[in-house]
Structures are given as structure tokens and as C-alpha cells.
C-alpha positions in Angstrom: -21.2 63.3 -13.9 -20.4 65.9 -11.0 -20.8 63.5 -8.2 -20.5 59.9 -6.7 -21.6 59.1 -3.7 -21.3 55.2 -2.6 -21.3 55.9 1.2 -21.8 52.8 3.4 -20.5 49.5 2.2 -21.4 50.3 -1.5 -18.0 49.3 -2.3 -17.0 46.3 0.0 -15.0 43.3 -0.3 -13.2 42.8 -3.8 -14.8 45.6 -5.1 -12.0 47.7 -4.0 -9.5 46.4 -6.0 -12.0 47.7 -9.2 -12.1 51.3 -7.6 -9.5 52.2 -9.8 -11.7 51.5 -12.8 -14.8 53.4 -11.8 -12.1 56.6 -11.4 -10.5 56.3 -14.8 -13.7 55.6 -16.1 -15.3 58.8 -14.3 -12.6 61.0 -16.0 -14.4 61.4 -19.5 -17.5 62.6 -17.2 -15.7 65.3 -15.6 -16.3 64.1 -11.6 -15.9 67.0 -9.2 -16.7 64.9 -6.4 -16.2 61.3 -4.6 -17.6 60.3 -1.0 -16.8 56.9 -0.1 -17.0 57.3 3.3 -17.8 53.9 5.5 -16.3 51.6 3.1 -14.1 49.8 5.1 -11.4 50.3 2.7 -7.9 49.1 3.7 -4.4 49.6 1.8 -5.4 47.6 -1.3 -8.5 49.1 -1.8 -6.6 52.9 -1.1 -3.8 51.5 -3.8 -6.4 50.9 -6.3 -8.3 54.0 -6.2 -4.6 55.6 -6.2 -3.8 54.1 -9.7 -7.6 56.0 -10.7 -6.4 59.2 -9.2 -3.2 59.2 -11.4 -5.2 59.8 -14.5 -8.3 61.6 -13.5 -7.4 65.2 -13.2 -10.8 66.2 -12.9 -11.7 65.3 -9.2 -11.6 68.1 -6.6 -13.5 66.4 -3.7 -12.1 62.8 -2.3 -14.0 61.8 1.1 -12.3 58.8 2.4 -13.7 58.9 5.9 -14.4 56.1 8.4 -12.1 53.9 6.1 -9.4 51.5 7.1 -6.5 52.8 4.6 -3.9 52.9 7.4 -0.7 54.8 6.8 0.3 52.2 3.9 -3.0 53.4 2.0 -2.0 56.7 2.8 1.2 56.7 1.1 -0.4 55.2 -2.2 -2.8 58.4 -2.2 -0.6 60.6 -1.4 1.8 59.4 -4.3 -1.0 59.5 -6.6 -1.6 63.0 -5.8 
């Protein structure tokens, strides 16, 4: 798998807090490339797909725009990273 692309609400609600899964998960496939932009994904949502990041080394393209991580979901990414 090169590519995911859940643009749009794919991911809404308490699906965020399983983002982290579909990451980890996505590491055996060798993803190059995640666009979740329009998610409406706040801190929690950013913290979970954080804890994904820390273990999929794989990912070289993370599109997080029009989201709602704020500077608190920032600093989980940016940890991860």
C-alpha cells in the first residue's frame, strides 16, 4: 500500500482515537503517503495518530490540513517525529 487517502470526514468522531492502529497496521505495507485532510481532528485524535507515527518509519507524506489539532496536537506529532 503506497497511499491512503480518507479526506473529508472519513475519520470522524471516535474513529480518531483508532488512527493509531490503521498507522501501525500500514507499516508492514510500506505507506509512502497519508492525506487526512478535513477530518476535523483535534488533540486526541493528533495523539493517537502520534503513537502510529512512532513505529511506522515508512511514511514520507502526512497531510493533516483543515484539521483542528491545535498546538497540543502539534506537540504530540511533533514528538513522534
Amino acid at each position: 500500500m503506497r497511499s491512503i487517502i480518507g479526506e473529508s470526514a472519513i475519520f470522524y468522531g471516535e474513529k480518531h482515537a483508532e488512527l493509531d492502529k490503521h498507522v501501525k497496521r500500514a507499516e508492514g505495507n510500506s505507506m509512502k503517503n497519508l492525506i487526512l485532510s478535513g477530518n476535523q481532528i483535534g488533540p486526541e485524535g493528533a495523539q493517537s495518530l502520534a503513537e502510529g507515527l512512532k513505529v511506522n518509519t515508512s511514511l514520507k507524506t502526512l497531510d493533516l490540513f483543515s484539521n483542528k489539532i491545535g498546538s497540543e496536537g502539534a506537540q504530540y506529532l511533533a514528538e513522534a517525529l
